[in-house]
VEXDREN-2710 file (C-alpha; in Angstrom, 1 decimal):
% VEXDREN-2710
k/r/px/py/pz
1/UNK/19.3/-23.3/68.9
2/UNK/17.9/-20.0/70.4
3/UNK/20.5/-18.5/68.0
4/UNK/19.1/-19.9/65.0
5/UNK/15.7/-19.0/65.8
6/UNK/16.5/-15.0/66.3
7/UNK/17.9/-15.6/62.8
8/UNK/14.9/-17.1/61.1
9/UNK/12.7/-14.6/62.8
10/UNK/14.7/-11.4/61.3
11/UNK/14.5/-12.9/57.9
12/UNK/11.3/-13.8/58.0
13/UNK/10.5/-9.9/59.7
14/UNK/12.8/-8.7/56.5
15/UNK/11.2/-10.4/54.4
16/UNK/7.5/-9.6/55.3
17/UNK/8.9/-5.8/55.3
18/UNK/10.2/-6.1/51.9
19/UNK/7.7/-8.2/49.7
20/UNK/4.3/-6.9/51.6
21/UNK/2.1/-5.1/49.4
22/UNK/1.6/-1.1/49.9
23/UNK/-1.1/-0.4/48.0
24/UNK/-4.5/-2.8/48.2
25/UNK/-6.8/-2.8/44.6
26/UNK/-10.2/-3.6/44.8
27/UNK/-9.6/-6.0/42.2
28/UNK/-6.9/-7.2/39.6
29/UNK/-8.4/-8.6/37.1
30/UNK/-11.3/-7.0/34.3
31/UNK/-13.1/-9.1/31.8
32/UNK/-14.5/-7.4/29.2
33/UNK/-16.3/-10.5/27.5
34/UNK/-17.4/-10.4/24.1
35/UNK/-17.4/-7.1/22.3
36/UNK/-17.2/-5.8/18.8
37/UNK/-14.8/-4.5/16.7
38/UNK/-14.1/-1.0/17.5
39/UNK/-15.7/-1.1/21.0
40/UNK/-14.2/0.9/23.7
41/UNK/-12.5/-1.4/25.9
42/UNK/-11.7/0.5/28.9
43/UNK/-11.5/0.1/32.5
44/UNK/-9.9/2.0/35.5
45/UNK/-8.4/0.0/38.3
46/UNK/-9.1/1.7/41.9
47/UNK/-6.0/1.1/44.6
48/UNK/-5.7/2.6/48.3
49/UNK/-2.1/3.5/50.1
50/UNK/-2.5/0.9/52.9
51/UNK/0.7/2.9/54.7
52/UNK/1.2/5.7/57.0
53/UNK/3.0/7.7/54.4
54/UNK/2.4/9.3/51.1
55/UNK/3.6/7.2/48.1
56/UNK/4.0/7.2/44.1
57/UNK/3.9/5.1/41.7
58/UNK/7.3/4.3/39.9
59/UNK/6.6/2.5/37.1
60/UNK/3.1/1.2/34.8
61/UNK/4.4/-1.3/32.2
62/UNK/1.8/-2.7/29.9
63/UNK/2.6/-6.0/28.0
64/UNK/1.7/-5.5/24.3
65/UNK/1.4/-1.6/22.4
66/UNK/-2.1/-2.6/22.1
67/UNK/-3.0/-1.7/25.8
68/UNK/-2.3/1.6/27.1
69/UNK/-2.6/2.3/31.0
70/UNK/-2.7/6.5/32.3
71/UNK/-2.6/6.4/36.0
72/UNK/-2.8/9.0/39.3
73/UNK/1.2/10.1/38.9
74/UNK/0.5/12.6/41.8
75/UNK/1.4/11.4/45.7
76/UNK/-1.5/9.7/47.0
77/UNK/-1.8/10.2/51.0
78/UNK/-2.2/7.4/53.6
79/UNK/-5.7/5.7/53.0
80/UNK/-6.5/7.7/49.8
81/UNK/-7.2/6.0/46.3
82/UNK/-5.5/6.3/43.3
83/UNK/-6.5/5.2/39.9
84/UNK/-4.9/2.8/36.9
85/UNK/-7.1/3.4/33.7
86/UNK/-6.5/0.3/30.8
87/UNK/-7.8/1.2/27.6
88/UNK/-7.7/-1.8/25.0
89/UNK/-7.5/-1.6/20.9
90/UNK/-10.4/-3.4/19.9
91/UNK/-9.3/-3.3/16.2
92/UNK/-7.9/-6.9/16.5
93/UNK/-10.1/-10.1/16.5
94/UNK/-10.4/-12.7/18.5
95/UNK/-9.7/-13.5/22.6
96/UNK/-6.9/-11.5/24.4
97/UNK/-5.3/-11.6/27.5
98/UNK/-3.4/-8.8/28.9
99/UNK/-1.1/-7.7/31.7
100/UNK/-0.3/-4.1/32.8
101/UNK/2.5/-4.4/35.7
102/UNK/2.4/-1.8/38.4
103/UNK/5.6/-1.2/40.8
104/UNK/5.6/1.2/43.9
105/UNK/9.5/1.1/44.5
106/UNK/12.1/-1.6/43.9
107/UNK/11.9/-3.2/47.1
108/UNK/8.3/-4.2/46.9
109/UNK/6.7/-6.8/44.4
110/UNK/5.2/-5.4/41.5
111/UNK/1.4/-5.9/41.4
112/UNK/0.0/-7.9/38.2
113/UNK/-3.0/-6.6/36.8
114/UNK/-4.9/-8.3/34.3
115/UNK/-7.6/-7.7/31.4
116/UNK/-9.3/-10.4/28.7
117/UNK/-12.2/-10.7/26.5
118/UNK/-13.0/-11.5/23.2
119/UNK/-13.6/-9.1/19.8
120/UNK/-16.1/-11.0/17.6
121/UNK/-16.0/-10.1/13.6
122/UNK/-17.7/-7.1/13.6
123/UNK/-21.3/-7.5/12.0
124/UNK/-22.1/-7.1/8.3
125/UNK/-23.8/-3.5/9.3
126/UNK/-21.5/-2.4/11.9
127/UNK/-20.2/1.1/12.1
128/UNK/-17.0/-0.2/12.3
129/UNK/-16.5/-1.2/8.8
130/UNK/-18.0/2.2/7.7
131/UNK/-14.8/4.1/7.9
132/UNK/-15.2/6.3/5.4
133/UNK/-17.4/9.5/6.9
134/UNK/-18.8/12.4/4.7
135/UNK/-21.1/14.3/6.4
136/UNK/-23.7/12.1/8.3
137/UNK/-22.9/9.2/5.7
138/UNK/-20.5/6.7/6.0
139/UNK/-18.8/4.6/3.1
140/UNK/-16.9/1.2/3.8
141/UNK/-14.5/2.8/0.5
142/UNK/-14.5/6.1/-1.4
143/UNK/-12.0/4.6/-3.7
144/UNK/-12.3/1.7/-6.0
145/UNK/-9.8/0.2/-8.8
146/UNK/-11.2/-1.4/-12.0
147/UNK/-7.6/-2.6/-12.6
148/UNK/-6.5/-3.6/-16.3
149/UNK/-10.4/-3.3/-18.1
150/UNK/-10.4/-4.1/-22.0
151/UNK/-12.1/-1.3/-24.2
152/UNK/-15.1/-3.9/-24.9
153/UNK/-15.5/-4.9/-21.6
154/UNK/-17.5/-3.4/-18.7
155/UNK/-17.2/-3.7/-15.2
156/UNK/-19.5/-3.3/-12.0
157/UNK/-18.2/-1.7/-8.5
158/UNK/-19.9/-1.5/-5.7
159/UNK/-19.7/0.8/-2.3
160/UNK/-21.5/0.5/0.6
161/UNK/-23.2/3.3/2.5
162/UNK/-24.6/3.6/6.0
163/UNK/-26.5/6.9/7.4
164/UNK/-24.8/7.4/10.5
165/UNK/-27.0/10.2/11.6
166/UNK/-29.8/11.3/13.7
167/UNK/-32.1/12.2/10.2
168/UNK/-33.2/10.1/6.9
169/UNK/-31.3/11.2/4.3
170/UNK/-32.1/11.3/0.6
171/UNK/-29.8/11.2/-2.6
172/UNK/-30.9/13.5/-5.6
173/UNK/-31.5/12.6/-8.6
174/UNK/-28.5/15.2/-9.9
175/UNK/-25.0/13.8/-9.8
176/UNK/-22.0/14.9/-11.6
177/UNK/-20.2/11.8/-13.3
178/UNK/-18.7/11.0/-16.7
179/UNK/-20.1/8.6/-19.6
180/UNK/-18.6/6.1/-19.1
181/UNK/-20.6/5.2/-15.9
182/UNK/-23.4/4.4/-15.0
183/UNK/-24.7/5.2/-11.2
184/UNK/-27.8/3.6/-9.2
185/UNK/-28.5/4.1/-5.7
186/UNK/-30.8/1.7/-3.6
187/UNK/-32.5/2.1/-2.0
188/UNK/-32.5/6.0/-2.6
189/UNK/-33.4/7.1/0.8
190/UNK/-31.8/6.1/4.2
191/UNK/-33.4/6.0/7.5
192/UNK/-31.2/6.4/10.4
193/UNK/-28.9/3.1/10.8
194/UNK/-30.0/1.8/7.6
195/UNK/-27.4/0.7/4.8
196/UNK/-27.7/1.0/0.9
197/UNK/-25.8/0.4/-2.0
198/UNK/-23.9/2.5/-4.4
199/UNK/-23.4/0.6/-8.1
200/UNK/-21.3/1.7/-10.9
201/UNK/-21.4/-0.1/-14.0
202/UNK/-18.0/1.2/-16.1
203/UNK/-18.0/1.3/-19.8
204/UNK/-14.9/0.6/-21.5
205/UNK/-16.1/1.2/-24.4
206/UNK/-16.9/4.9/-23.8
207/UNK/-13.8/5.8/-22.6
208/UNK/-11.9/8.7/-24.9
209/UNK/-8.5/8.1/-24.1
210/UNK/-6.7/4.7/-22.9
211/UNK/-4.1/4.0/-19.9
212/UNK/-4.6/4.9/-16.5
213/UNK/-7.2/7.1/-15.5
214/UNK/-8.4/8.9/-12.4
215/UNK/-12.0/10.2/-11.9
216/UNK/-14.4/11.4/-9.8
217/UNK/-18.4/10.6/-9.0
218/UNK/-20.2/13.2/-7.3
219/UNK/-23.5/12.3/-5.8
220/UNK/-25.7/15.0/-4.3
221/UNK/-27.9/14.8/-1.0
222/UNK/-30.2/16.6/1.6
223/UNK/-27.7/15.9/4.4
224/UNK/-27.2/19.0/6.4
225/UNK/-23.9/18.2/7.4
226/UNK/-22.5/17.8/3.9
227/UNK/-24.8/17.5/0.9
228/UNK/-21.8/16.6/-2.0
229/UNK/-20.7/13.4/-1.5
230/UNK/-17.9/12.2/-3.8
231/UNK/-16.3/9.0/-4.7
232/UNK/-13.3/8.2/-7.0
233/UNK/-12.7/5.7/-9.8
234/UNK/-9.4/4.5/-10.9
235/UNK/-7.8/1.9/-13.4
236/UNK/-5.9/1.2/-16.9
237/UNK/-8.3/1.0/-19.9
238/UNK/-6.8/-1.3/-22.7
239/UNK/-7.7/-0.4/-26.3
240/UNK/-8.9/-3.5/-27.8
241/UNK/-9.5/-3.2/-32.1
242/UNK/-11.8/-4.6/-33.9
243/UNK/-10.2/-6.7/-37.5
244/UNK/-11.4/-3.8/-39.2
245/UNK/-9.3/-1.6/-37.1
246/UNK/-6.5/-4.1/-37.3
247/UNK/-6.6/-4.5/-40.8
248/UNK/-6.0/-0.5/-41.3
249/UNK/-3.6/-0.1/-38.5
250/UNK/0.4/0.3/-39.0
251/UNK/2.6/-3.0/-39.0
252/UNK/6.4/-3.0/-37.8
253/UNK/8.3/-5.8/-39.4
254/UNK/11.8/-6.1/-38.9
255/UNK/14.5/-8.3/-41.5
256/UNK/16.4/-8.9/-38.3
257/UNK/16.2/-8.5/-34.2
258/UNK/19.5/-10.5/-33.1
259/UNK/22.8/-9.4/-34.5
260/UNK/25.3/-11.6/-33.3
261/UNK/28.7/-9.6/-34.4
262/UNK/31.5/-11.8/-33.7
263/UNK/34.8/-10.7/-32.1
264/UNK/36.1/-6.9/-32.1
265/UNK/38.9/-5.7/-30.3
266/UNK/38.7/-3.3/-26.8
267/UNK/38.1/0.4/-28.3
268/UNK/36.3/-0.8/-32.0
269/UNK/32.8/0.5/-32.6
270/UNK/30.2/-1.9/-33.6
271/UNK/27.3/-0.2/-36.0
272/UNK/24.8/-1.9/-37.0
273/UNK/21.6/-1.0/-38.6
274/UNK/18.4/-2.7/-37.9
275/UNK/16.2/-2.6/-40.8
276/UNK/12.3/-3.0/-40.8
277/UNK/9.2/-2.6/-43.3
278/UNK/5.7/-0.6/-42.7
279/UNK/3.3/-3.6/-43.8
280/UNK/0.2/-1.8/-42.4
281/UNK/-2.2/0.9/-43.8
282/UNK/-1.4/3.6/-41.9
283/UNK/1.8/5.4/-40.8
284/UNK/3.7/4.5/-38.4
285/UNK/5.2/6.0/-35.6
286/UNK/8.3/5.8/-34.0
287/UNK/7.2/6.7/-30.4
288/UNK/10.6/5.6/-28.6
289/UNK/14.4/4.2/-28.8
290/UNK/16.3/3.2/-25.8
291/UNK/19.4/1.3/-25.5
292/UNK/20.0/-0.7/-22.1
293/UNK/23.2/1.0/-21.3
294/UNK/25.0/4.1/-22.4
295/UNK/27.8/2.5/-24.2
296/UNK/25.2/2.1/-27.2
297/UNK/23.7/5.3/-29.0
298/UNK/20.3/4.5/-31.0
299/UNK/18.4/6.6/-33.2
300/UNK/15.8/5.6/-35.9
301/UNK/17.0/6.8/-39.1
302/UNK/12.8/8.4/-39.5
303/UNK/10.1/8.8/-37.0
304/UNK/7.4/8.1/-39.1
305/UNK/7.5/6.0/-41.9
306/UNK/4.5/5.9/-44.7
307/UNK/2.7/2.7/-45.5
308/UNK/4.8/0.0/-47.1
309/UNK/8.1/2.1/-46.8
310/UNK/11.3/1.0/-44.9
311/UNK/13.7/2.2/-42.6
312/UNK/16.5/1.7/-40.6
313/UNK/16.7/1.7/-36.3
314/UNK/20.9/2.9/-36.1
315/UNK/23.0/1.3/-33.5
316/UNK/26.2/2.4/-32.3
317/UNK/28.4/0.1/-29.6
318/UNK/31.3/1.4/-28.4
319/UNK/33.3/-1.3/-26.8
320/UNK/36.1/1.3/-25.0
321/UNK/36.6/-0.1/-21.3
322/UNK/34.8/-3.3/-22.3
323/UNK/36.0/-6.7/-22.0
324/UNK/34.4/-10.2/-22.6
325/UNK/30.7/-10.9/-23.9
326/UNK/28.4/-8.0/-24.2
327/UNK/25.0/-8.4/-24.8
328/UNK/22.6/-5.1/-25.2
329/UNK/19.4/-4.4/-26.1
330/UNK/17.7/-1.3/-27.6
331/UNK/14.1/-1.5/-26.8
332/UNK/11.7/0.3/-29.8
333/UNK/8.2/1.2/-29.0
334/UNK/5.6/2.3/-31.5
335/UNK/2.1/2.4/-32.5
336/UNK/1.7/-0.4/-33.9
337/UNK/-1.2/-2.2/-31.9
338/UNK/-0.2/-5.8/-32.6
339/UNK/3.2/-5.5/-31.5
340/UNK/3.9/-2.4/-30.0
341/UNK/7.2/-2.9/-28.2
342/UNK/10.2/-4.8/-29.9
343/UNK/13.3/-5.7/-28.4
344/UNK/16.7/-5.5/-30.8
345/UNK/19.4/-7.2/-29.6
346/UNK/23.1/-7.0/-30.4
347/UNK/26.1/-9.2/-28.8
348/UNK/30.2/-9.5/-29.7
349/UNK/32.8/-10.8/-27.4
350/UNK/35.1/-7.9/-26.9
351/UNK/39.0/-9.0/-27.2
352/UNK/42.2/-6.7/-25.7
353/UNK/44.3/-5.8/-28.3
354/UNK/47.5/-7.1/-27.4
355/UNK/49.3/-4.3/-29.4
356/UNK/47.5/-1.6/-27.0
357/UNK/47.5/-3.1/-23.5
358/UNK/48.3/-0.8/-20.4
359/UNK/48.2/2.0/-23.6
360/UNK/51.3/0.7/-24.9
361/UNK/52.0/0.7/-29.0
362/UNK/53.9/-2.3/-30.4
363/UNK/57.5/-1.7/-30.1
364/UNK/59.6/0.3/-32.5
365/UNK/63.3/-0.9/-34.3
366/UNK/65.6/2.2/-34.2
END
């Protein structure tokens, strides 16, 4: 009995030696409560060496890449205090709940500390969702996309400003922009903290050229940091006409789109020309030919064709190395506004000739 006892008592000693706690924190857990997107959430930890030796710590593990610990990595001496410092990323709403694990050395249990809050949606007028710094300004964008914006259509953007500095700040009357749009500040000066409004109203009807374009709105200020202040515009304007306009535009009209050629033999060429009619007013342009693979050449037979004349788009396929059904397309772009891109089409079910396979001729009597 006396036997058993010793033995208890030794594990129990062994264990109190192995799992008790050689560093003491003044607390372990840090509630940040509610804060605001793009807060600083930080807080540093304070621990003492409770033994009669210098130690280290070995390892500070942190649950998610959204905390980051730094901590004292030099020896701390007996009854000295060290430091843990959490920082938090703030940029995600909502409650959180984090751990950052700290080990001494393998034979003592690792100490748990722990951090929470909450990070509201960040208010209306926030800094945080003024990003975008120029000077003592900030801009929630500095880059806006119309997208797709017909030619007789017009479109309003807006961007939202914020005067982030220690001075009101004024915007000049002077701005360098394009025609096509139309800029109004408001209100046009900004005490500190205040928040205005940029509106561009974009004209697609007094845009030049059409597609994609790319341009710049320069607004001019009395802040000292940076008085320029510039903002871009992007999109695709698409030309819309008028029946006038239709009426004397060019007019594509094919006799046939779809040639369906049959059965040829492995090694035949297949030509076939697509013929077509300008029933417009004005010439028309042959802007593009492209077949869908190499194994058909394309050319039109004239790149611009005069008002009520016809022409010819020329296919070649060449059915070498081919076996089966082949379908191909040769896609024909012009500027005919109405229908500017056609698709031709050609198909044939390409046969071995039994005379040639494996490259052997039929065979000859002697």
């Amino acid at each position: 009995m006396m036997k058993r006892i010793w033995i208890f008592t030794a594990i129990l000693a062994f264990s109190t030696l192995a799992f008790g706690q050689s560093i003491k924190f003044e607390k372990t857990t840090h509630d940040f409560g509610k804060m605001e997107k793009g807060d600083l959430a930080e807080h540093t930890f304070t621990f003492t060496n409770t033994t009669d030796a210098d130690l280290k710590l070995s390892r500070v593990k942190a649950s998610c890449g959204c905390t980051t610990p730094s901590w004292t990595n030099t020896a701390v001496a007996p009854g000295a205090t060290g430091e843990i410092k959490v920082k938090y990323n703030t940029s995600r709403i909502g409650p959180f709940t984090k751990t950052v694990t700290v080990t001494v050395n393998e034979a003592e249990r690792p100490t748990i500390l722990y951090i929470k809050g909450a990070v509201n949606t960040p208010l209306a007028n926030s800094d945080v969702n003024f990003p975008n710094k120029i000077g003592n300004l900030g801009f929630d964008k500095i880059t806006q996309n119309v997208g797709v914006l017909d030619s007789d259509k017009e479109k309003t953007m807006i961007y939202k400003v914020k005067n982030l500095g220690p001075k009101p700040i004024n915007f000049l009357k002077d701005m360098d922009k394009e025609i096509m749009f139309d800029v109004d500040v408001m209100p046009p000066a900004l005490t500190p903290g205040a928040v205005g409004t940029i509106t561009v109203k974009v004209h697609g009807e007094k845009f030049i050229s059409f597609g994609a374009f790319d341009k710049a709105i320069t607004l001019y200020t009395n802040d000292e940091k940076v008085n320029a202040k510039n903002l871009k515009m992007t999109g695709n304007i698409n030309r819309v006409f008028t029946e006038e306009e239709l009426a004397e535009m060019p007019n594509i009209k094919f006799d046939m789109t779809d040639y369906k050629g049959g059965t040829v033999l492995e090694g035949e060429k297949v030509e076939v020309a697509y013929a077509f009619t300008n029933t417009g007013k004005e010439d028309l342009i042959i802007e593009s030919v492209k077949a869908s693979c190499g194994c058909t050449a394309t050319a039109p037979k004239d790149k611009i064709v005069k008002a009520g004349e016809t022409s010819e788009i020329l296919a070649t396929f060449n059915s070498r190395g081919r076996k089966g059904k082949q379908s191909k397309s040769i896609t024909v772009r012009t500027n005919d506004p109405d229908n500017p891109t056609v698709v031709l089409r050609l198909s044939v079910e390409v046969e071995q000739d039994p005379f040639h396979q494996n490259n052997m001729g039929p065979s000859v009597p002697r």
